[in-house]
C-alpha positions as CSV (number, residue, x, y, z in Angstrom):
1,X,0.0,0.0,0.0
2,X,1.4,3.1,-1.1
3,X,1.3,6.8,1.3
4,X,-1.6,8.1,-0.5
5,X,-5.2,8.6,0.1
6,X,-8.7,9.8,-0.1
7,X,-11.0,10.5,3.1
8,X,-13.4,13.4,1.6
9,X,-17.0,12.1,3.0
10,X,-18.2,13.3,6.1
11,X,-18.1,11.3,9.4
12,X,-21.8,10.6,9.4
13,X,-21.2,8.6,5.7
14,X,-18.7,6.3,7.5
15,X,-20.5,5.7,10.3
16,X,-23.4,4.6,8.4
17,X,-21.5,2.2,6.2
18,X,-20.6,0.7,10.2
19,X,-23.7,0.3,10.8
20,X,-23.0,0.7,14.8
21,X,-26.3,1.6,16.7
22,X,-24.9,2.8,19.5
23,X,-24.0,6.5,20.5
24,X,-21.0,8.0,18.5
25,X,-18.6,10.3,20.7
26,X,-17.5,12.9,17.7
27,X,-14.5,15.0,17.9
28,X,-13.8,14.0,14.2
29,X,-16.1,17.0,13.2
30,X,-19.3,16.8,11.3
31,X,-18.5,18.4,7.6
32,X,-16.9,16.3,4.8
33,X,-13.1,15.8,5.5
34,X,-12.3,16.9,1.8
35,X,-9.1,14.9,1.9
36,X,-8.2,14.0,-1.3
37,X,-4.4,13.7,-2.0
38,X,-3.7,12.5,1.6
39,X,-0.3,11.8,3.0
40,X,1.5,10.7,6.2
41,X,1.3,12.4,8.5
42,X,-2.0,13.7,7.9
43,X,-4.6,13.6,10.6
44,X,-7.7,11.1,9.4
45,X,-10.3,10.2,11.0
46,X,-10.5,7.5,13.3
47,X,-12.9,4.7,14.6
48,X,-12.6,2.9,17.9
49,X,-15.2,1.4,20.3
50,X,-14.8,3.1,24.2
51,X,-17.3,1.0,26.1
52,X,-20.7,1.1,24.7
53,X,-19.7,3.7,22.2
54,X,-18.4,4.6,18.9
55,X,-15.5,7.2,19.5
56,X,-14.2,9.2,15.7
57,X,-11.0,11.2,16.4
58,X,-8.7,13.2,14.0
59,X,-5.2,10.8,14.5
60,X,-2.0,11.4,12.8
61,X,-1.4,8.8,10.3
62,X,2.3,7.0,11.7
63,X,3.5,5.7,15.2
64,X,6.2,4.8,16.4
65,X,6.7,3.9,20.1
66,X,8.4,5.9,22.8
67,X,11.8,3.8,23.0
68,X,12.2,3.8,19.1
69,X,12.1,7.8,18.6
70,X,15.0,7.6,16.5
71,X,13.2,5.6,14.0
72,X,11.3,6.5,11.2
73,X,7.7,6.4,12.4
74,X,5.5,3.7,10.3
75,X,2.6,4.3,8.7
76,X,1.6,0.0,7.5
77,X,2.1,-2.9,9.6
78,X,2.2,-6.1,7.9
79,X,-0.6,-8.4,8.2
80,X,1.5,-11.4,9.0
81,X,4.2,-9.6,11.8
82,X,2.1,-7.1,13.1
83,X,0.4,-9.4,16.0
84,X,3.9,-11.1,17.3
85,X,6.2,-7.7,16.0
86,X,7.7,-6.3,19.3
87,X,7.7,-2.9,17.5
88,X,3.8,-2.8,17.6
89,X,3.4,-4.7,20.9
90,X,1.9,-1.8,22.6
91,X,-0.5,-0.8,20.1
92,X,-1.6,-4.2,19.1
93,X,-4.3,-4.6,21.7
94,X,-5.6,-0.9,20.4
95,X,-7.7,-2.1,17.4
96,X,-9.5,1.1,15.5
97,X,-11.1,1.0,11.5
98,X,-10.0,3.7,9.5
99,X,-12.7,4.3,6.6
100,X,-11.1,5.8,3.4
101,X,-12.7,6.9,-0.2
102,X,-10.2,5.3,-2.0
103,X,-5.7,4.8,-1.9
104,X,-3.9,5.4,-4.9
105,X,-0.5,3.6,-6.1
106,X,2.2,4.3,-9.0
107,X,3.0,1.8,-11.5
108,X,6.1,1.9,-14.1
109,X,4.4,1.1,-17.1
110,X,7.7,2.1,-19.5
111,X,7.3,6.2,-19.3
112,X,9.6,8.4,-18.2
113,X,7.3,8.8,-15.0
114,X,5.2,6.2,-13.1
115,X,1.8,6.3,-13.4
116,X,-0.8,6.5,-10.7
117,X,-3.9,4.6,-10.3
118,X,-6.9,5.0,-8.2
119,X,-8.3,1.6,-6.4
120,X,-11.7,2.0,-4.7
121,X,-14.5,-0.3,-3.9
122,X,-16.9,-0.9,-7.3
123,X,-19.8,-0.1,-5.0
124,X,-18.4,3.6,-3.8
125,X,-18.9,2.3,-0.4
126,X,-16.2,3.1,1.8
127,X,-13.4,1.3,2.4
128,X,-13.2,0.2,6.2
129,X,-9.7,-0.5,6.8
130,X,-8.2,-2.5,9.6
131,X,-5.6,-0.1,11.8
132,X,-4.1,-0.2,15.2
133,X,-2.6,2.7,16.9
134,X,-2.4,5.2,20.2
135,X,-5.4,7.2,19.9
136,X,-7.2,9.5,22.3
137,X,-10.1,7.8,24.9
138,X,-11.3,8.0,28.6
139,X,-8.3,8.0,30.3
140,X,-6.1,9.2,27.3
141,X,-6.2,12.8,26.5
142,X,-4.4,13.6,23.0
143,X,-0.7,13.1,23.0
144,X,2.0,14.3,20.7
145,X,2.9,10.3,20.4
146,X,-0.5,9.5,19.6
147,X,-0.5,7.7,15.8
148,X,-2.1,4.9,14.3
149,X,-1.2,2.5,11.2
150,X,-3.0,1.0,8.7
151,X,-2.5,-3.0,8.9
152,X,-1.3,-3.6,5.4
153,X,-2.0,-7.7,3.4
154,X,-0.6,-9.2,0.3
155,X,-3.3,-8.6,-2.5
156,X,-3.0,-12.0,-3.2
157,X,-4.3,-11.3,-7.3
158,X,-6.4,-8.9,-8.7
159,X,-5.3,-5.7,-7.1
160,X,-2.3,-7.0,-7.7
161,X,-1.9,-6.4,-11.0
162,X,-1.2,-2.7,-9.2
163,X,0.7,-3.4,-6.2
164,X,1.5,-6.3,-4.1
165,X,0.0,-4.9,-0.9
166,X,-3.3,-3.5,-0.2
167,X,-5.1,-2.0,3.4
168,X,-6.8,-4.8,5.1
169,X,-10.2,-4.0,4.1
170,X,-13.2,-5.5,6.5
171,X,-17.6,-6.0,5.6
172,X,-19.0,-3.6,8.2
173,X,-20.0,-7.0,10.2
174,X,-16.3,-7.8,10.1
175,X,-15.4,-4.3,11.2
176,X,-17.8,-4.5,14.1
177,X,-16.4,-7.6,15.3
178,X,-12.5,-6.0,14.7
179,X,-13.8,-2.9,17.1
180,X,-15.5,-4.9,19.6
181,X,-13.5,-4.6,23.2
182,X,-15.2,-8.5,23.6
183,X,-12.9,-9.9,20.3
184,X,-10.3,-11.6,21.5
185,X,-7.1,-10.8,20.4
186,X,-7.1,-14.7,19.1
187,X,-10.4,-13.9,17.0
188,X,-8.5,-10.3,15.8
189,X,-5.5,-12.2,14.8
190,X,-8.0,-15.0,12.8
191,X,-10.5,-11.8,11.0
192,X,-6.9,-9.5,10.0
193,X,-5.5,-13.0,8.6
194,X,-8.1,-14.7,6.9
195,X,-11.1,-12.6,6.3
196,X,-10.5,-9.6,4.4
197,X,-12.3,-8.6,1.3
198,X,-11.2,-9.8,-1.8
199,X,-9.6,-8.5,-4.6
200,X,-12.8,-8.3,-6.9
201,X,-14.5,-6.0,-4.9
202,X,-12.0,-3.0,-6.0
203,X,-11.9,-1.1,-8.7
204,X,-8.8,0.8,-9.8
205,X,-8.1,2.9,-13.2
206,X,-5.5,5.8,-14.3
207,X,-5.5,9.3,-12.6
208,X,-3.7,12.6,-13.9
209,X,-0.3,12.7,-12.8
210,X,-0.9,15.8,-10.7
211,X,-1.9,13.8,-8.1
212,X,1.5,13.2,-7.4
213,X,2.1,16.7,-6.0
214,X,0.8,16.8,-2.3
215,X,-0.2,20.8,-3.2
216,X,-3.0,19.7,-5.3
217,X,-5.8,18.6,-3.6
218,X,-8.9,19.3,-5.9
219,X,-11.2,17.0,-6.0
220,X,-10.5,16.5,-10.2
221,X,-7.9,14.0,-9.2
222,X,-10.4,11.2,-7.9
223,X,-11.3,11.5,-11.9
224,X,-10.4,8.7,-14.5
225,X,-7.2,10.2,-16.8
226,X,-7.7,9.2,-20.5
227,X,-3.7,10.0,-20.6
């Protein structure tokens, strides 16, 4: 999965396509997030259960823990480490979904530049992405080390035709079960694994190179190129 992203749809959007009944705690904001070239370490919103409730917070998109502060923050964990990776040990427990608009990746096709694709779900539905991270709650009040990442699988086909790895994207009943405080981590481990949605639920086709320039953030570049 490459550093790039769309979140532009309001809170509300992504907290329907959750389908969670329960009482959200907002201090994600309620207007459309607008965020269409998105890059570490942008501030996205963020889903985690506290108790009874749904909880959406703006978190920068990276971590690293307190003891590594000399290393590069990361912004993917790999699907297959992250649960036994010492580096993420503290976060691991601290599951949160992440729902995006679409990612975008750069392919060398032969030009003198790479060229980037969009990949987004053929339904426009949000994408409800798997994440971990150190996030604001009860007993939490924001931090400067507060961070999340997105837990990051091999595509496995399909989407791979653009890039080998792709966000660990979850059905809504899936995500529920990934926020739930009552999933063990066992059952976590077992969803993150083996039950991600598959490669023929994405979409993905050419964008105008101006995406690559983190300045530009119209919302033209979500468009299909003919270039």
């Amino acid at each position: 999965m490459c550093g790039r992203l769309s979140q532009y749809r309001g809170i509300h959007d992504f907290v329907a396509t959750l389908s969670i009944p329960n009482t959200l705690i907002n201090y994600a904001g309620d207007q459309p997030f607008e965020l269409y070239n998105a890059a570490p370490p942008a501030q996205l919103a963020l889903f985690h259960q506290e108790g009874q409730f749904l909880r959406a917070d703006r978190v920068r998109w990276g971590w690293r823990p307190r003891w590594a502060m000399d290393h590069s923050a990361l912004i993917n964990a790999r699907v297959d480490r992250v649960a036994h990776d010492p580096f993420f040990r503290a976060i691991w427990p601290h599951r949160a979904i992440t729902a995006i608009d679409n990612w975008f990746e750069w392919i060398d096709e032969g030009g003198p530049k790479k060229q980037p694709y969009l990949i987004r779900r053929k339904d426009r539905a949000p994408i409800l992405c798997a994440a971990i991270g150190q996030y604001p709650h009860a007993e939490h009040e924001p931090d400067e080390h507060d961070g999340f990442v997105f837990i990051s699988a091999d595509s496995k086909g399909g989407v791979v035709d653009i890039h080998d790895w792709q966000p660990v994207a979850l059905n809504p009943e899936l995500a529920r079960e990934w926020l739930n405080p009552a999933t063990s981590e066992k059952r976590a481990e077992q969803i993150m694994l083996l039950q991600w949605e598959p490669p023929e639920v994405f979409e993905w086709f050419k964008v105008d190179r101006a995406i690559g320039n983190l300045r530009n953030q119209q919302s033209g570049l979500i468009n299909p190129s003919d270039r």
